[in-house]
C-alpha positions in Angstrom: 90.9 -72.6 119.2 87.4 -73.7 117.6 86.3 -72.8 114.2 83.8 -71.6 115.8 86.1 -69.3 118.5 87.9 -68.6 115.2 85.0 -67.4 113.8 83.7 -65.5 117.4 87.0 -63.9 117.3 86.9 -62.5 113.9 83.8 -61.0 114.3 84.3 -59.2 117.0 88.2 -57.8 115.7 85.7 -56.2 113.0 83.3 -54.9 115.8 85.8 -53.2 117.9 85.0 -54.7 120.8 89.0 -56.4 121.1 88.6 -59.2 123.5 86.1 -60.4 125.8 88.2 -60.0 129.3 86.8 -61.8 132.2 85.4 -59.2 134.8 86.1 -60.1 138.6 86.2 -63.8 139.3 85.5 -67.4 138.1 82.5 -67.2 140.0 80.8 -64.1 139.0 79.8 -64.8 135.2 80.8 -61.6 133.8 83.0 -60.4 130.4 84.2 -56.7 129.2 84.8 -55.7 126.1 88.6 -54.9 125.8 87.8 -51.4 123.8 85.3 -50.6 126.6 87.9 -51.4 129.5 90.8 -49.6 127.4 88.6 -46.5 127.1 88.6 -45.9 130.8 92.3 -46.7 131.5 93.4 -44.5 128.2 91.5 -41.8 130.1 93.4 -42.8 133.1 96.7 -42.8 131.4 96.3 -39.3 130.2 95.7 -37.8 133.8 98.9 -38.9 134.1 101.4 -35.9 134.4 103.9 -36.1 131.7 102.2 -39.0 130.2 100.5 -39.5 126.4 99.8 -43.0 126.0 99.5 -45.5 123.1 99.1 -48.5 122.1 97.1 -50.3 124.8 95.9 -54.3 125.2 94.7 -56.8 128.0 94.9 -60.6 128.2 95.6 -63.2 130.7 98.8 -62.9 132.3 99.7 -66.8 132.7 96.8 -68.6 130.2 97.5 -72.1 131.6 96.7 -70.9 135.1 92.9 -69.7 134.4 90.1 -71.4 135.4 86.2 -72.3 134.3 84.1 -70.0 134.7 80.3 -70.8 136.6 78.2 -70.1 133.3 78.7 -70.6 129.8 80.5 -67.6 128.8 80.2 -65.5 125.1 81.8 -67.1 122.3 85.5 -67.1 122.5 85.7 -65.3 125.7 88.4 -65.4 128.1 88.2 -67.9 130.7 88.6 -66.3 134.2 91.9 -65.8 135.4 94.7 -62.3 136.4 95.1 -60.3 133.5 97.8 -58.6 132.3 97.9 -54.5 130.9 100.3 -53.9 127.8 100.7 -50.2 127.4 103.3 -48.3 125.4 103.4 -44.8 126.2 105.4 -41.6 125.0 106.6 -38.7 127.9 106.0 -35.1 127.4 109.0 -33.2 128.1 108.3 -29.9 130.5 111.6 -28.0 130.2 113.7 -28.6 133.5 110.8 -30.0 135.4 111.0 -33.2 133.7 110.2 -36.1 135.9 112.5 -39.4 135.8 111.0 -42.0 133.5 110.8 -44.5 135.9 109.0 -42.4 138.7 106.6 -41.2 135.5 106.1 -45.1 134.8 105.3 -46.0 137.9 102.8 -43.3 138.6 101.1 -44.7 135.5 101.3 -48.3 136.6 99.9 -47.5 139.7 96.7 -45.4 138.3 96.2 -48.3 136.0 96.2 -51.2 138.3 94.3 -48.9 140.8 91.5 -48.0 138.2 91.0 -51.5 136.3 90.2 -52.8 140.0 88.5 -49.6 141.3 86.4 -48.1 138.4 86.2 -51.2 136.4 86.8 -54.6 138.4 89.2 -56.3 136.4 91.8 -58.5 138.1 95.2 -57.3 136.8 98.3 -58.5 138.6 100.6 -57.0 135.9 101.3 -54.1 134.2 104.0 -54.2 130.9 104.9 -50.4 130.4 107.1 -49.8 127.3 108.3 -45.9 127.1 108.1 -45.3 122.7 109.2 -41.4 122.5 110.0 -37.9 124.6 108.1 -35.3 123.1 108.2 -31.8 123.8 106.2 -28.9 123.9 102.9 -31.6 124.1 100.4 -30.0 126.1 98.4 -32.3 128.7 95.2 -32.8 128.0 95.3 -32.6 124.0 92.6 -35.3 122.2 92.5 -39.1 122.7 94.3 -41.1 119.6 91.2 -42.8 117.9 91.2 -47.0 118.7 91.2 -47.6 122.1 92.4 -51.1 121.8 95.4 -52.7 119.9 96.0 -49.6 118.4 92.8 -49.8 115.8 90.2 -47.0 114.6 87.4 -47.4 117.3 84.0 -47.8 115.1 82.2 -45.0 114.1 85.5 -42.6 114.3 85.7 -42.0 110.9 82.0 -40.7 110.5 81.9 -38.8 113.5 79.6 -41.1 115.2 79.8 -40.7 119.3 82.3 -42.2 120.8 80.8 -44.4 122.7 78.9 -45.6 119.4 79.3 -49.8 119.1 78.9 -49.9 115.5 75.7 -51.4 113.8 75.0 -54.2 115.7 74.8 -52.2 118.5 72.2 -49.7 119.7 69.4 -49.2 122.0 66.5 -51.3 120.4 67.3 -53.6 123.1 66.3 -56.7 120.2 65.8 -59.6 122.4 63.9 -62.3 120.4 66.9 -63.9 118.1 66.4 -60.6 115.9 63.0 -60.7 115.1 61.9 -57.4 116.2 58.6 -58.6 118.4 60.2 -57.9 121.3 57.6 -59.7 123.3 57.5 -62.7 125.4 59.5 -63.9 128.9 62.6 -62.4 127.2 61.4 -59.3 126.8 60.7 -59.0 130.4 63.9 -60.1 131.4 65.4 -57.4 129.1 63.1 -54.9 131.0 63.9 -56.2 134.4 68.3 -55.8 133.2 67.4 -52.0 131.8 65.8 -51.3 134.9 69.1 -51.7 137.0 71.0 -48.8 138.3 74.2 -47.9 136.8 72.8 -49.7 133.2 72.9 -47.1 130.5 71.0 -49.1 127.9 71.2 -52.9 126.5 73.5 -53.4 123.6 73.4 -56.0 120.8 77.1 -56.1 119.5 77.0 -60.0 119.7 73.2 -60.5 118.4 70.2 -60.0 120.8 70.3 -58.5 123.8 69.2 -60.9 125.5 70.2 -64.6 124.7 68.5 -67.0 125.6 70.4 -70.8 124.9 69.2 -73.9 125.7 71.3 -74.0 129.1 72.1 -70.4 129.6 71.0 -66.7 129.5 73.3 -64.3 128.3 72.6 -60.1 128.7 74.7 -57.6 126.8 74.8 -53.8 128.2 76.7 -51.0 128.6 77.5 -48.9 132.2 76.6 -45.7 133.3 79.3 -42.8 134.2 80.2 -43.1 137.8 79.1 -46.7 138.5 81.7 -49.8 138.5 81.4 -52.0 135.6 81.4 -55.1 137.8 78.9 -54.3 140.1 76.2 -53.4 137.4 76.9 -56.4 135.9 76.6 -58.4 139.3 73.5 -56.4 140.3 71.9 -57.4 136.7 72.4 -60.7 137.2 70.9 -61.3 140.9 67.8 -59.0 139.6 67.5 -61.4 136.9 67.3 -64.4 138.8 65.7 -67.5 137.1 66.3 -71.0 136.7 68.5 -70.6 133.9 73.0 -69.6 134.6 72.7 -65.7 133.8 76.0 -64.1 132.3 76.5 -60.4 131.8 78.7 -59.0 128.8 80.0 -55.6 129.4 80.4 -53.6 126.2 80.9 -50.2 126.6 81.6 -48.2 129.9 80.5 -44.9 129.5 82.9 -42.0 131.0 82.3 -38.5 132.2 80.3 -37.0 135.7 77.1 -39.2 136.1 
C-alpha cells in the first residue's frame, strides 16, 4: 500500500464509509461505499426469521485474482474482482419452533448473496456466516445495532443525525469546483446533467467535490434512491455523462425504504 492509499484509507475509516468495494465488473467503473452496501444487507439480514445479525464486512474474496479496472478508480479503492460477505450473526430462539442453525444460515446466505447482486450489484461468490449467541425472547424486528460496517458507530449516530447522514463532508451542496463554492463552469453542468438521473437521490462530497475532475479522469460521487439498483444508477450516470474524459461513479450511500 501507498502512503498515499495509507492515507485514502484513513480518511475514509474516520468517515464511515469502510471500503470502497468495486460494484459490478472491471469494466464498468464503479465503487460502493462498504457502510452503504452493509446498510442494505443488515436490513436484509434482519428479515431473516430467527435471525439478528452483527458484525458485518466485504472485501475481495481471492486479492491476487482481481483485475484493473477501465478508469482510474477513488483513492485506495478496491480493484475489481468476487467479493466476499463476513457476517456474524446471533439466533433468536422461538420456543419449540426453533429452526436448525444450519437451515437458519443458509436462509441468510441465500438472501444475502441474492440482495448484494439484485438490489445492489455487487459480485459476491462467498458468504462467511459465523453463528455468536442463541437468544431468547428477541422479538423480530427490534432496532438496527448502530455501525453498519466492521462493527463501528455509523456517523452522525450519536447526535441523532438521519441515518443516512455521511458526516460533514457530505451533503447536498453538490460542491463541484475543488471546494471553492462557485459552482459554475463545465463541471457544474456535468454535476447537473449526474443529479438529473433517475434513481440519483442527490450528489455527495464524502471524498472532496462532487464532481472531480483530474487531469485524465472524471470522478462523480452520489448516493441512490429507494427502490432503484445501485449499479444501474451508477451505469446510467455515467453514459449520460459522456465526454472525452474516463467517467467513474462512487456509490456512497444507498437509501432504503418504499421509493
Amino acid at each position: 500500500m501507498t502512503t498515499a492509499d495509507g492515507w485514502a484509507t484513513a480518511v475514509r475509516s474516520r468517515l464511515g464509509l469502510g471500503r470502497l468495494l468495486p460494484l459490478g465488473g472491471a469494466a464498468d467503473g464503479v465503487w460502493l461505499a462498504e457502510r452503504a452496501a452493509a446498510g442494505v444487507l443488515r436490513r436484509t439480514a434482519w428479515a431473516v426469521p430467527g435471525v439478528s445479525p452483527g458484525r458485518l464486512r466485504i472485501g475481495l474474496a481471492d486479492p491476487e485474482s482481481a483485475g484493473e479496472p477501465v478508469v482510474p478508480p477513488p483513492p485506495g479503492a478496491l480493484p475489481p474482482g468476487p467479493l466476499r460477505i463476513e457476517a456474524d450473526f446471533a439466533v433468536r430462539l422461538a420456543g419449540n419452533r426453533t429452526v436448525p442453525l444450519p437451515d437458519t444460515a443458509e436462509l441468510l446466505r441465500t438472501a444475502l448473496l441474492r440482495d448484494a447482486e439484485e438490489r445492489l450489484g455487487l459480485l459476491v461468490t462467498v458468504a462467511d456466516l459465523r453463528v455468536t449467541a442463541l437468544l431468547e425472547g428477541a422479538a423480530p424486528g427490534e432496532e438496527q445495532a448502530p455501525g453498519e460496517a466492521g462493527g463501528e458507530e455509523a456517523p452522525g449516530a450519536a447526535s441523532g443525525a438521519p441515518a443516512d447522514a455521511l458526516g460533514p463532508a457530505a451533503g447536498t451542496d453538490m460542491r463541484t469546483d475543488g471546494g471553492t463554492g462557485t459552482g459554475t463552469g463545465p463541471t457544474a453542468t456535468t454535476a447537473a446533467v449526474a443529479a438529473a438521473v433517475p434513481g440519483v437521490l442527490r450528489l455527495t462530497s464524502a471524498l472532496g467535490p462532487s464532481v472531480h475532475r483530474g487531469a485524465d479522469h472524471l470522478r462523480i460521487e452520489l448516493a441512490t434512491a429507494p427502490g432503484h439498483r445501485a449499479l444501474d444508477v451508477a451505469l446510467a450516470v455515467r453514459a449520460a455523462v459522456g465526454g472525452t474524459l474516463p467517467v467513474s461513479v462512487l456509490v456512497t450511500d444507498v437509501a432504503t425504504g418504499e421509493p
